[in-house]
ZAVEX-642998 format. One record per residue (C-alpha): z, y, x. Coordinates in nm, 3 decimals, always signed. Each point is the difference from the previous one (the first is absolute). Example, Ala and Ser with C-alpha at 12.3 -4.5 7.8 and 13.67 -1.06 7.14 Angstrom:
# ZAVEX-642998
(atom (+0.780; -0.450; +1.230));
(atom (-0.066; +0.344; +0.137));
END
This chain:
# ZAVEX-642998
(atom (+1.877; +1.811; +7.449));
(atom (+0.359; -0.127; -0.169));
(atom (+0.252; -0.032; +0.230));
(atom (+0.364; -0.179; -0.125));
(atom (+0.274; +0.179; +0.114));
(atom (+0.273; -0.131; +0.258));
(atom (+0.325; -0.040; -0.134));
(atom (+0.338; +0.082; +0.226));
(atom (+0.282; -0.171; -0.017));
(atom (+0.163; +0.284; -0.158));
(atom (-0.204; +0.042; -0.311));
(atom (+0.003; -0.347; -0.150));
(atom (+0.088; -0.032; -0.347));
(atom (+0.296; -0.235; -0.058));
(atom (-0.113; -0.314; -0.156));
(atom (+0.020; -0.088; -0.330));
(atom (+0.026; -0.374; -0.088));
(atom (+0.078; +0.065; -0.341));
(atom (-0.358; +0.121; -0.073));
(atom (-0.115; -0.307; +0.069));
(atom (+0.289; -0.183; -0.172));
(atom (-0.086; +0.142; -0.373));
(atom (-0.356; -0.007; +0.059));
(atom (+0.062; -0.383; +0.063));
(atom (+0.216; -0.023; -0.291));
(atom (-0.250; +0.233; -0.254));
(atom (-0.304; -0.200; +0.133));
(atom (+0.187; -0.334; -0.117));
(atom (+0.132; +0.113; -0.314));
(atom (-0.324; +0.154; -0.107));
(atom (-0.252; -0.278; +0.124));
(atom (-0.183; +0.227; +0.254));
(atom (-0.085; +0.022; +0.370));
(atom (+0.261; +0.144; +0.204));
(atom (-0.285; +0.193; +0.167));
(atom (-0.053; +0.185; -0.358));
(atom (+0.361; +0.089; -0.029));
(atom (-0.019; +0.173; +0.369));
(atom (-0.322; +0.150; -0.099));
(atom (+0.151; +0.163; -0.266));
(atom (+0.313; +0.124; +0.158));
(atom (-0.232; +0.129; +0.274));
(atom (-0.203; +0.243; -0.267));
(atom (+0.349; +0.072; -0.150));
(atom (+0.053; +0.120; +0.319));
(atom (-0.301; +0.202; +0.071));
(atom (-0.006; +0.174; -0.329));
(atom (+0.357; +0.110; +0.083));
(atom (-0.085; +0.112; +0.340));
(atom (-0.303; +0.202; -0.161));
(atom (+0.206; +0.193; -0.228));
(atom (+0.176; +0.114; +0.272));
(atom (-0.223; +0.009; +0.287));
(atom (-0.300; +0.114; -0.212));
(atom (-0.287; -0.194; -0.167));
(atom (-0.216; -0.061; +0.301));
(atom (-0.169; -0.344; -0.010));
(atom (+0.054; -0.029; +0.372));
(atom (+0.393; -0.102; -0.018));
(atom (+0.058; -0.365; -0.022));
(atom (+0.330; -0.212; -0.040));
(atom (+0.055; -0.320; +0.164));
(atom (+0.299; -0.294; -0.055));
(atom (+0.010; -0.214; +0.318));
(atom (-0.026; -0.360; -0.125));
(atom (+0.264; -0.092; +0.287));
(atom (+0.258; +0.275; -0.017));
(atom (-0.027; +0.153; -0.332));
(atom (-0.059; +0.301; +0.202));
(atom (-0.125; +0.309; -0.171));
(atom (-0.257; +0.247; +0.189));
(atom (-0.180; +0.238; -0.181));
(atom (-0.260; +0.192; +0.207));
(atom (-0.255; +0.291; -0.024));
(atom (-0.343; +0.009; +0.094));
(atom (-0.115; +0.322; +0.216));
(atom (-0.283; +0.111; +0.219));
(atom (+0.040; +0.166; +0.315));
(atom (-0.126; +0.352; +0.028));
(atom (+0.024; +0.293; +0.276));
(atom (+0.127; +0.199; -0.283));
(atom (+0.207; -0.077; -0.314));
(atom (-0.121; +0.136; -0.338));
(atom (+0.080; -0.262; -0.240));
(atom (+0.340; -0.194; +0.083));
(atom (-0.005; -0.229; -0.276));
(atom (-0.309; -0.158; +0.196));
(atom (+0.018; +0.166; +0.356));
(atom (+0.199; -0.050; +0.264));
(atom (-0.003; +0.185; +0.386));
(atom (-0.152; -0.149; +0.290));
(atom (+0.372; +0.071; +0.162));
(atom (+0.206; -0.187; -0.273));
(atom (-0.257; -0.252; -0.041));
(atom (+0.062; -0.113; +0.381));
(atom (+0.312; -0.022; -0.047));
(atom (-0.027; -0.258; -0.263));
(atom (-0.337; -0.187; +0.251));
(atom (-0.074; +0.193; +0.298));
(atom (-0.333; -0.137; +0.033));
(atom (-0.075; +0.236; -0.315));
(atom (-0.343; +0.245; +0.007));
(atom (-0.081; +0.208; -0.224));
(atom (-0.206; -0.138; -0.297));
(atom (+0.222; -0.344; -0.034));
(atom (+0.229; -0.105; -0.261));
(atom (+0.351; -0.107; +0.081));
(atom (+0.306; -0.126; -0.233));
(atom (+0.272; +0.212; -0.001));
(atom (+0.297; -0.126; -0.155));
(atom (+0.185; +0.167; -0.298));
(atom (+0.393; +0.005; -0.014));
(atom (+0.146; -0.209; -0.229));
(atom (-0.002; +0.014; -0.414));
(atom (+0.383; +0.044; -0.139));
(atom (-0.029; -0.121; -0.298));
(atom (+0.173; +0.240; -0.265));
(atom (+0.068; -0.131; -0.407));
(atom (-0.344; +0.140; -0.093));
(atom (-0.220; -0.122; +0.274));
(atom (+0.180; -0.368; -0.015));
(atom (-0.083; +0.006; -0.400));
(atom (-0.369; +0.114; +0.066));
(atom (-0.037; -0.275; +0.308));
(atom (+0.140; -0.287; -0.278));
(atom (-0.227; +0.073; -0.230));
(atom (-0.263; -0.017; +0.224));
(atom (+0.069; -0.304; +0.124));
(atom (+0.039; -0.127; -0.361));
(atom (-0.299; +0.078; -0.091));
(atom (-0.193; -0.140; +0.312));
(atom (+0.198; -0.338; -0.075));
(atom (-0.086; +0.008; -0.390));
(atom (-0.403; +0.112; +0.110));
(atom (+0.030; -0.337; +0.249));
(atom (+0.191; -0.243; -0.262));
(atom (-0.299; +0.123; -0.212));
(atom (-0.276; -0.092; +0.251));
(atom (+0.145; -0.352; +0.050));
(atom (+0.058; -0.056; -0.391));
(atom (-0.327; +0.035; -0.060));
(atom (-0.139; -0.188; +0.255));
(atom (+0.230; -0.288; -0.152));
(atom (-0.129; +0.091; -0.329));
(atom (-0.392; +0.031; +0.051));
(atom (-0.102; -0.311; -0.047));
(atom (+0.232; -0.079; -0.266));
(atom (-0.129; +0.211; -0.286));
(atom (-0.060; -0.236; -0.296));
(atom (+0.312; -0.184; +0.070));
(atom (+0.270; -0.040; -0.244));
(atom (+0.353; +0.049; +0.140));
(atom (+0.343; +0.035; -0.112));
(atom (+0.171; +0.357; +0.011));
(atom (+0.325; +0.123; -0.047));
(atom (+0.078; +0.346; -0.242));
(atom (+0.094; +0.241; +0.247));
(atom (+0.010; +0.287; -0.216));
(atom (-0.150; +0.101; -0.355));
(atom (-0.142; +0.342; -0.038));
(atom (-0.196; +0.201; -0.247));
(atom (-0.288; -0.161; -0.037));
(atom (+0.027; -0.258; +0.308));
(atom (+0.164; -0.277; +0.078));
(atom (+0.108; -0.029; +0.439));
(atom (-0.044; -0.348; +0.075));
(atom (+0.162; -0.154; +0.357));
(atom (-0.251; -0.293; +0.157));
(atom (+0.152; -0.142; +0.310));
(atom (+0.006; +0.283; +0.196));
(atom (-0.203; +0.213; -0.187));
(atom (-0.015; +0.216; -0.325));
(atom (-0.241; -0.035; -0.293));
(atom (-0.069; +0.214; -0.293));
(atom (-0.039; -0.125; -0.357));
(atom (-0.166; +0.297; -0.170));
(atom (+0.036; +0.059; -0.418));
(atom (-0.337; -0.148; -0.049));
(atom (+0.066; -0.332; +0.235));
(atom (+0.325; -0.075; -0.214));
(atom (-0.069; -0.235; -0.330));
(atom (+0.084; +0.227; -0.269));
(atom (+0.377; -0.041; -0.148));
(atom (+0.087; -0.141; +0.315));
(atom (+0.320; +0.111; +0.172));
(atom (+0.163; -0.050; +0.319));
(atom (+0.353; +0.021; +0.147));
(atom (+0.110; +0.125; +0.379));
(atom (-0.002; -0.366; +0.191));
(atom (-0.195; -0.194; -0.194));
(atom (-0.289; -0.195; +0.166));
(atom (-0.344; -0.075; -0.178));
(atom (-0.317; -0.083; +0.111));
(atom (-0.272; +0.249; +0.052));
(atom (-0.373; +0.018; +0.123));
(atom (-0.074; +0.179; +0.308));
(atom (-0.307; +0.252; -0.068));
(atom (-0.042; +0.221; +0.234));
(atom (+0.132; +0.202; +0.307));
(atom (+0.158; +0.371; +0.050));
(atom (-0.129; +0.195; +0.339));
(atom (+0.290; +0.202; -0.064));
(atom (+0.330; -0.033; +0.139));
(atom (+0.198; +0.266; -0.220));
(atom (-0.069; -0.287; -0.290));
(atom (+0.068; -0.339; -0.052));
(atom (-0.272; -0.240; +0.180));
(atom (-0.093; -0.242; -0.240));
(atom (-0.220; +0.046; -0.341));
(atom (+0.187; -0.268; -0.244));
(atom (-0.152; -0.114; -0.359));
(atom (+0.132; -0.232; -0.283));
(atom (-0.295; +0.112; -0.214));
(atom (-0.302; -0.074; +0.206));
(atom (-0.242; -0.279; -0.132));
(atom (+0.065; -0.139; +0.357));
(atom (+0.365; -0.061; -0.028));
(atom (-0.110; -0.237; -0.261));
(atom (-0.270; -0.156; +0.212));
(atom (+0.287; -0.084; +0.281));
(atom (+0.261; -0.062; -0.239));
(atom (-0.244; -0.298; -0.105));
(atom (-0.056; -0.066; +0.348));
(atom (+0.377; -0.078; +0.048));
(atom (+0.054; -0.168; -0.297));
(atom (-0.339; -0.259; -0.013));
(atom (-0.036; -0.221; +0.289));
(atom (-0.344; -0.030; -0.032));
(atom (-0.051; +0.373; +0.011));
(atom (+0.158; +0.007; +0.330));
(atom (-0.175; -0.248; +0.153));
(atom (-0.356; +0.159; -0.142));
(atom (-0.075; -0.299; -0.257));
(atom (-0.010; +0.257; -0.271));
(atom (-0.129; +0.379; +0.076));
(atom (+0.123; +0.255; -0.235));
(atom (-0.301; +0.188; -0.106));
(atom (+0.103; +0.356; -0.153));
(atom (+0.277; +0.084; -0.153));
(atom (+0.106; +0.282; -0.260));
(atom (+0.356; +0.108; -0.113));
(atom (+0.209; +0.256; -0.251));
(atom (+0.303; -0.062; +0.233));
(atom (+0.285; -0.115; -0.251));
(atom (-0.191; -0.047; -0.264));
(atom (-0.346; -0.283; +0.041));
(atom (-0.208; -0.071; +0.307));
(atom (-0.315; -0.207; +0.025));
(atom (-0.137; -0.189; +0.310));
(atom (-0.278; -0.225; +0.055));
(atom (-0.027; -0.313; +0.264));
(atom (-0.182; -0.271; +0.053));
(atom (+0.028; -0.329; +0.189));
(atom (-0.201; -0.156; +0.327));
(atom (+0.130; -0.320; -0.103));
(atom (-0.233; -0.117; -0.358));
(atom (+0.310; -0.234; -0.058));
(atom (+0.266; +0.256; -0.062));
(atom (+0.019; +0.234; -0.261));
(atom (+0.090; +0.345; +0.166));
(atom (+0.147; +0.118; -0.367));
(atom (+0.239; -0.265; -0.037));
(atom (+0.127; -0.005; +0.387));
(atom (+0.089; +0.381; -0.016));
(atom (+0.186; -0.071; -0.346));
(atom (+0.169; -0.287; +0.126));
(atom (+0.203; -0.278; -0.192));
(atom (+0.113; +0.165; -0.289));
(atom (-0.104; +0.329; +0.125));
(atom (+0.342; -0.015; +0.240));
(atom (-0.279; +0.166; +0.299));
(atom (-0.138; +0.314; -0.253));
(atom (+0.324; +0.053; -0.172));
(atom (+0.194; +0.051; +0.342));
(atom (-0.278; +0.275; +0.107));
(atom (+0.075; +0.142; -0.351));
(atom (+0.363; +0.031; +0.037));
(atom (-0.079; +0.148; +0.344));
(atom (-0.228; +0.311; -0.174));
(atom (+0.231; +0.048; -0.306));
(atom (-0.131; -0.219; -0.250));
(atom (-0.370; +0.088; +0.069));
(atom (-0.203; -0.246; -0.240));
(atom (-0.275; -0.151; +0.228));
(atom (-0.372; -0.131; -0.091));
(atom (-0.121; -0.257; +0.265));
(atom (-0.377; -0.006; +0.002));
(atom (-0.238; -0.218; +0.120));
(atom (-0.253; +0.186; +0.196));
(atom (-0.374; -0.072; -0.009));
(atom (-0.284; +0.137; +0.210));
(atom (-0.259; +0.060; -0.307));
(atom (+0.144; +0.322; -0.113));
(atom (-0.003; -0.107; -0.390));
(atom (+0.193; -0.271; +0.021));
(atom (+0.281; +0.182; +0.154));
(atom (+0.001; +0.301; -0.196));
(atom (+0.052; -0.259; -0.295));
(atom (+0.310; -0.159; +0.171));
(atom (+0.095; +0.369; +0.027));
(atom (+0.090; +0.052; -0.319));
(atom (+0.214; -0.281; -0.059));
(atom (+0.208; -0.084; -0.210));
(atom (-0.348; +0.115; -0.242));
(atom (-0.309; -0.253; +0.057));
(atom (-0.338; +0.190; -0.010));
(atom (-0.244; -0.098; -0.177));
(atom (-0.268; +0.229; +0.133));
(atom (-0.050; +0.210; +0.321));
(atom (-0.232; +0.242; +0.032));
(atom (-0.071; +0.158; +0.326));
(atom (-0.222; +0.287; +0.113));
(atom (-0.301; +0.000; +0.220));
(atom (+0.118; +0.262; +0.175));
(atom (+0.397; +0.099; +0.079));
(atom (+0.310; -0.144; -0.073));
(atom (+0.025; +0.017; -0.353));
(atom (+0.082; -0.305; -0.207));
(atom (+0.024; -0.038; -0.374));
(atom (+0.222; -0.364; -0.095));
(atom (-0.039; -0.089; -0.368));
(atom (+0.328; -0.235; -0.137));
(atom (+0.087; -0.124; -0.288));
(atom (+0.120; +0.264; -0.301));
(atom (+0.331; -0.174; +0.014));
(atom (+0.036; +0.077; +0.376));
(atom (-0.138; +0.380; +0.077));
(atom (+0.390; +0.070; -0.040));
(atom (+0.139; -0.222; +0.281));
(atom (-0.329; +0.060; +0.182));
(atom (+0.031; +0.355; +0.049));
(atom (+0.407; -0.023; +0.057));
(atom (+0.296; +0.235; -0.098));
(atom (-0.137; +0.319; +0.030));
(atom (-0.316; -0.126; +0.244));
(atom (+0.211; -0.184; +0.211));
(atom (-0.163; -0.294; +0.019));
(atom (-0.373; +0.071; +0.015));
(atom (+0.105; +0.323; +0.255));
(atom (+0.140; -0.264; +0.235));
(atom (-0.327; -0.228; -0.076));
(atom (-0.173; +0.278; +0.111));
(atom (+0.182; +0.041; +0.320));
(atom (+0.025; -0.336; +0.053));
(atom (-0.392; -0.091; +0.007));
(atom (-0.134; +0.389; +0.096));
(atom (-0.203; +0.041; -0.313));
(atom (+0.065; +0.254; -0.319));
(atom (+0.033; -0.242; -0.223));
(atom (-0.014; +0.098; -0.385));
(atom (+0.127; -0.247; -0.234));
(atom (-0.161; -0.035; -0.405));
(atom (+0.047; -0.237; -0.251));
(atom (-0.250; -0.247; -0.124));
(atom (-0.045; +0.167; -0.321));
(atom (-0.070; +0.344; +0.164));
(atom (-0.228; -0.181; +0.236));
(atom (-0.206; -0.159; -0.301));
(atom (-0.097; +0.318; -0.173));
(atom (-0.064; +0.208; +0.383));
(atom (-0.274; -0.251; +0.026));
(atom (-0.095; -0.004; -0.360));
(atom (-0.014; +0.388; +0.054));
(atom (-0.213; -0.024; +0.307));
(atom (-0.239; -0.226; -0.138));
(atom (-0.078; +0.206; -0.278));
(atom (-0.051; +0.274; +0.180));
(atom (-0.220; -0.164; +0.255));
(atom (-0.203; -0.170; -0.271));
(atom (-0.048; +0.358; -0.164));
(atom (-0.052; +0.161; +0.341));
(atom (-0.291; -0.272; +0.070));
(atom (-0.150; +0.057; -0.365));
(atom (-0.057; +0.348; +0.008));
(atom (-0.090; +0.025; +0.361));
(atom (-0.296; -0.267; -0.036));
(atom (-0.080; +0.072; -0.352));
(atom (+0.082; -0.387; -0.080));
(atom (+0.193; -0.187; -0.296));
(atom (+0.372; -0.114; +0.028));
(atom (-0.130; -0.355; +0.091));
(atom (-0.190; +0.088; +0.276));
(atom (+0.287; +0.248; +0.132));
(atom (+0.224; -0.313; +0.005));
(atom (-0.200; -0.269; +0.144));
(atom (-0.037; +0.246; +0.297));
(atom (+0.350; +0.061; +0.016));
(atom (+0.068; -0.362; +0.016));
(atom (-0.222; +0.018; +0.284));
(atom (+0.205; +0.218; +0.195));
(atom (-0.186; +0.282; -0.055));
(atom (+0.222; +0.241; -0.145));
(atom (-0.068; +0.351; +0.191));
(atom (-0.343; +0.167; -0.034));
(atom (-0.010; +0.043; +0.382));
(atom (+0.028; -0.326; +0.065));
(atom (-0.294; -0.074; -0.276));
(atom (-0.228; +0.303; +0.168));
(atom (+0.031; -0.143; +0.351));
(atom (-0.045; -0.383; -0.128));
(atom (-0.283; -0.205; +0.108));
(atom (-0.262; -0.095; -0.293));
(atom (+0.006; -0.371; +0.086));
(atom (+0.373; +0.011; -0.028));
(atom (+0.013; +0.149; -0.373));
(atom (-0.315; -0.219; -0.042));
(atom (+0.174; -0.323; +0.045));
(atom (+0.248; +0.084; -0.290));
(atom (-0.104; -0.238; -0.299));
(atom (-0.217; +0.159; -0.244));
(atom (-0.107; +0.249; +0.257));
(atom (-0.315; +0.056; +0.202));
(atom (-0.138; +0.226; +0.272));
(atom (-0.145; +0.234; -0.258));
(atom (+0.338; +0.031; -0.154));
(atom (+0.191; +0.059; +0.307));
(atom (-0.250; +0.236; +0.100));
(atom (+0.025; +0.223; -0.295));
(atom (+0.427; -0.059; -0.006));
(atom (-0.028; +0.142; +0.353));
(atom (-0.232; +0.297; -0.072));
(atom (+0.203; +0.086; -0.252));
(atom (+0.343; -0.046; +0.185));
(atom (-0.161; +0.230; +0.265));
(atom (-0.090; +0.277; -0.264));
(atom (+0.314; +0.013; -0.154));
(atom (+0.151; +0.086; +0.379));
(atom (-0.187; +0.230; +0.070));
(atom (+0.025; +0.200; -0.334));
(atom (+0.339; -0.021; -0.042));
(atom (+0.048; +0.072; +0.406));
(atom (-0.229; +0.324; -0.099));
(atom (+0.235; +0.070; -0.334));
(atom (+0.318; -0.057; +0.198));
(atom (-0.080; +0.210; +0.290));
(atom (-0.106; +0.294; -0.270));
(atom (+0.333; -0.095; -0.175));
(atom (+0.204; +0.033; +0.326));
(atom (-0.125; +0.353; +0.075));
(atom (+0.018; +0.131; -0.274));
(atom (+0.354; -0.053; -0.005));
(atom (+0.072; +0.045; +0.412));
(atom (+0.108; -0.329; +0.065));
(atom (+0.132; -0.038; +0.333));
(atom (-0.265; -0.234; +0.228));
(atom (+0.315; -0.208; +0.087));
(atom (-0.041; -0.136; -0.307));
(atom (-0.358; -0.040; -0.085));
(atom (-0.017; -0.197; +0.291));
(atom (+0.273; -0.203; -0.036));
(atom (-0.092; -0.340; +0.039));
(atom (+0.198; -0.230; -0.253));
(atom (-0.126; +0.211; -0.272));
(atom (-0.285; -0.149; -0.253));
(atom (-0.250; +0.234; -0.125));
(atom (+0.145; -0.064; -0.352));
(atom (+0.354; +0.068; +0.137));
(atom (-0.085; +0.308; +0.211));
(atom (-0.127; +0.158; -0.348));
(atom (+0.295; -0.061; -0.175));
(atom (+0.190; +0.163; +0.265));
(atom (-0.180; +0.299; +0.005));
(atom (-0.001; +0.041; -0.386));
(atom (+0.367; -0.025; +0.032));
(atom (+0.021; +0.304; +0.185));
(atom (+0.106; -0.145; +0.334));
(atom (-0.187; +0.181; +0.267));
(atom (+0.146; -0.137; +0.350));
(atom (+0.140; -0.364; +0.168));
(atom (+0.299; +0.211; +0.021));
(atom (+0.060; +0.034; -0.394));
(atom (-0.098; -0.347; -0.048));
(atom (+0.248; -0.146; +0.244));
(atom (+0.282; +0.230; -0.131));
(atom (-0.063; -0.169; -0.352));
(atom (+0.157; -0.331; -0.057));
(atom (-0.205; -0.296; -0.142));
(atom (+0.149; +0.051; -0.365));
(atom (-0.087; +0.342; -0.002));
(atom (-0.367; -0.074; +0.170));
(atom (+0.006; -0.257; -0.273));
(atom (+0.055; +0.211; -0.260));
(atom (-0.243; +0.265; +0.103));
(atom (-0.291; -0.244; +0.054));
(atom (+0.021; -0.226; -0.271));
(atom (-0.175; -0.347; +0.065));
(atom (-0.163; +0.111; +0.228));
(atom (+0.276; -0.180; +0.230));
(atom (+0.264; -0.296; -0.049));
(atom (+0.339; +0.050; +0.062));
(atom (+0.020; -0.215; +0.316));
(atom (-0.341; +0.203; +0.117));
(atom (+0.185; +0.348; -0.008));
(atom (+0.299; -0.128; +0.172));
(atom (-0.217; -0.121; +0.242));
(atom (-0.248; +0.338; +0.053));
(atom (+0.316; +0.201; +0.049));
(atom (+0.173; -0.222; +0.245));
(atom (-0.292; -0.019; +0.210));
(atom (-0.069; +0.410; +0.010));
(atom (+0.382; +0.081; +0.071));
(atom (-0.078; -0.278; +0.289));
(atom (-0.195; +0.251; +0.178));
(atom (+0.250; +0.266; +0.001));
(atom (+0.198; -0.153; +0.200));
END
């Protein structure tokens, strides 16, 4: 059992008010509890008495809340004989602190007073120092939870190599390289606005996680500077950014009677171009969103209309066709535009011309139409009337029903019959040539089985002396090009390697 010990008249420490006086005045000048600010004194205190006393866990320090008192005591257990007197005490002495002591209890015995030398003062303030900044820390964040997202208004602390020490009420933020719009330079006292992105655990750094670059210091910049943004009328959608440079975002309107484009601009663009000023000059495409996936990803590229979109069945590729006179402004200063596009909608979009587009198609007719002829043993007209049909890939011919071909005009079931049978050979003998053809040159079964491949394109692989997905994803779809001939369109190889470097990762 614990028993507290009884204190004489004699031994009482002489109080000390002004404990409690600076912990009053710390607590109010740093925000906090007064309770903290004892806490930490007390631990200041118990460290201290540790060093000298020794390590044991079993001292404790106490600050009476009243007095200011300070009574630092020593946890022992009573034993006929003493072997360890860090932790044991006599059955003798330990009466004399409670004589109702028995062997086998624990009593308090008090330890004389800490004098406070240079060195052991220094160590306690620090201590206490650090307790205070580890509690400032604890309630700063709880201020600051549920305020990530928010932008606020900062004042430059400091500027240091590579960061940027922000002050935000009562808290400090770091701007990092990377969350500072390029070319953009501050001075000591200056106040700007910044978007609050995260939160540091730490207490040795700065609490706050500041950005001027993040797509959603746009999004509440707009938020502050449209009306209807704040009040929900108009959602922003997405938005993408090259902080300093051109930023794209997309919203859209509950209301069918007001055009979300023109609200964010505002009259005479007085709402876009104060958000501009804001980032630096940072040129900004408003977009108007739209839930069918092609008609935003042609908004995308603004200022370039599209006159074509072509989208995959499977992935997020995209291929936009514009006019020849607009690939340039389509595609942006070095990319610029169509990368942010890209961001902005969460497709790869690839931009060509309508010229290029013209002869891809030409290209893949002819090939089709040539692919169909041989395969079926039929004449060019034939080839293209099933073409037109939407037949275009021997598979799809092989596993076609007969009344289907059938009902093609000039056709009949004895015709489809024999266009199927012969569909159907040519499979299977060029399956059995290919597979011959891929072991003879130990090609991987990565890609014999790869999927996206046609027979026809598979071939011209091989023959090119690529033997693995590997080496056909390392490739890039000019060089693939170039290796396969026509066996593949431009837009077809860009696509095929996209989609196989989409698996590595």
């Amino acid at each position: 059992m614990s028993r507290k010990i009884k204190i004489s008249d004699d031994s009482r420490v002489v109080a000390r008010n002004e404990i409690l006086q600076v912990a009053d005045i710390v607590a109010r000048d740093k925000g906090l509890d007064k309770e903290e600010i004892l806490g930490a004194m007390e631990f200041a205190i118990l460290k201290t008495a540790q060093t000298k006393y020794g390590t044991s866990d079993r001292i404790s320090a106490h600050i009476d809340r009243k007095t200011g008192d300070i009574t630092i005591t020593k946890l022992l257990t009573v034993v006929e004989t003493v072997v360890d007197p860090n932790n044991e005490i006599s059955l003798k002495d330990a009466q004399k602190i409670d004589v109702e002591a028995t062997i086998g209890d624990e009593v308090e015995d008090r330890l004389p007073p800490i004098d406070f030398g240079r060195i052991a003062a220094g160590s306690a303030r620090q201590i206490i120092n650090q307790r205070i900044k580890a509690a400032e820390h604890a309630q700063q964040y709880k201020e600051f939870e549920s305020r990530i997202g928010e932008i606020v208004t900062g004042t430059i602390k400091r500027l240091e190599f590579n960061e940027t020490i922000l002050e935000v009420g009562r808290a400090e933020g770091v701007l990092r390289k990377y969350d500072v719009i390029p070319n953009e330079n501050f001075r000591i006292g200056e106040r700007i606005k910044v978007l609050i992105t995260g939160l540091n655990n730490d207490s040795s750094i700065p609490l706050l996680q500041l950005s001027r670059t993040s797509p959603d210091f746009l999004k509440m910049l707009f938020r502050q500077e449209v009306p209807e943004v704040y009040d929900g009328v108009i959602k922003i959608m997405a938005a993408a950014r090259d902080p300093g440079s051109k930023a794209k975002i997309a919203v859209v309107s509950s209301d069918p009677s007001l055009d979300p484009v023109g609200a964010c601009v505002g009259i005479k663009g007085a709402r876009v171009q104060a958000i501009t000023e804001e980032l630096k000059g940072e040129k900004i495409d408003i977009i108007r969103w739209n839930d069918n996936p092609a008609i935003f990803i042609a908004n995308s590229i603004s200022p370039a209309s599209a006159i074509r979109i072509v989208m995959e069945e499977v992935g997020d590729n995209i291929t936009v066709v514009v006019p020849d006179e607009q690939l340039s402004s389509a595609i942006g200063r070095r990319g610029q535009n169509i990368r942010l596009a890209s961001k902005l909608t969460g497709y790869t979009i690839n931009v060509i011309n309508n010229s290029q587009d013209v002869a891809e198609r030409q290209q893949e007719n002819d090939r089709i139409v040539k692919t169909l002829r041989e395969a079926l043993d039929v004449d060019e007209m034939m080839a293209i009337i099933l073409k037109d049909e939407g037949f275009d890939n021997i598979e799809d011919i092989a596993l076609a029903d007969k009344a289907e071909i059938a009902s093609i005009e000039g056709f009949d079931d004895e015709i489809a019959a024999e266009i199927i049978s012969r569909a159907n050979g040519y499979i299977d003998s060029k399956k059995a040539y290919i597979k011959k053809l891929c072991e003879e040159n130990k090609v991987e079964k990565d890609l014999v089985g790869y999927k996206l491949l046609r027979l026809d394109l598979l071939e011209a692989i091989v023959k090119a002396g690529i033997k693995s997905l590997t080496e056909l994803g390392d490739l890039a779809a000019d060089e693939l090009k170039e290796l396969v001939g026509d066996s593949i369109t431009d837009s077809e190889a860009r696509t095929l390697i996209m989609k196989i470097r989409e698996s590595w990762f």
